[in-house]
Residue, then its C-alpha position, 0 to 999 in steps of 0.5 A: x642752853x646757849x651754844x656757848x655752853x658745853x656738857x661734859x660725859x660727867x653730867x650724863x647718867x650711864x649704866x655700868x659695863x657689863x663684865x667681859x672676859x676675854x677667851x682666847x681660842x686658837x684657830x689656824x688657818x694658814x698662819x693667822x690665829x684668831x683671839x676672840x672676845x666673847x661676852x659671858x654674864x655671872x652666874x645669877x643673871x644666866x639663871x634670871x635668863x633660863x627661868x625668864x625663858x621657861x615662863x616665856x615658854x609656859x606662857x607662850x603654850x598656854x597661849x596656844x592652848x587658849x587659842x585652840x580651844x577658843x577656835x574649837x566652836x568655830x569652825x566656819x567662817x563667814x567675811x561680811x563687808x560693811x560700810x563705815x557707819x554700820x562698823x562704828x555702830x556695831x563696835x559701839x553696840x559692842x563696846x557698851x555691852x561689854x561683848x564682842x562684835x562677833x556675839x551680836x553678829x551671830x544673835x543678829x543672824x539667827x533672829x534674823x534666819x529664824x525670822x525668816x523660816x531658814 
């Protein structure tokens, strides 16, 4: 596009307004009255909104009810530095047995304490 080409609002695809009503609420303060414009959508999309919230909040608990019960086993926490090439071995390890970096770390602990006599 040159410069000497100019685009007008008409070729832009916009979505339409919103319906706004306009409520007028006195408040005086002194002499002054304020008008407020407030935004009120129809019927159909508050109702979209309120059932949009109770999934929300259904899936936020059972989210919260799967942590919990997830964190019930695991009640201790051990924090293992390692260095670059031992982390990208195991999260390989990890992702080609389509298991979690946690599960061969606990198995590789226990072999390795029951090796040992501990």
């Amino acid at each position: 596009m040159s410069g000497k080409e100019i685009l007008s609002l008409d070729e832009f695809a916009t979505a339409p307004r919103r319906q706004r009503v306009v409520t007028n609420e006195a408040s005086v303060k002194g002499d002054a009255i304020r008008t407020r414009e407030t935004r009120d959508t129809p019927e159909l999309v508050s109702g979209e909104v309120r059932e949009k919230g109770e999934t929300s909040s259904e899936a936020s608990k059972a989210l919260r009810q799967m942590k919990r019960a997830r964190m019930k086993g695991a009640s201790h926490f051990v924090n293992v530095n390692l260095d670059r090439e031992t982390k990208r071995r195991l999260k390989l390890a990890s992702f080609n047995m389509d298991t979690s970096m946690q599960a061969i770390m606990e198995k590789a602990i226990r072999q390795f304490l029951d090796a040992n006599g501990y």
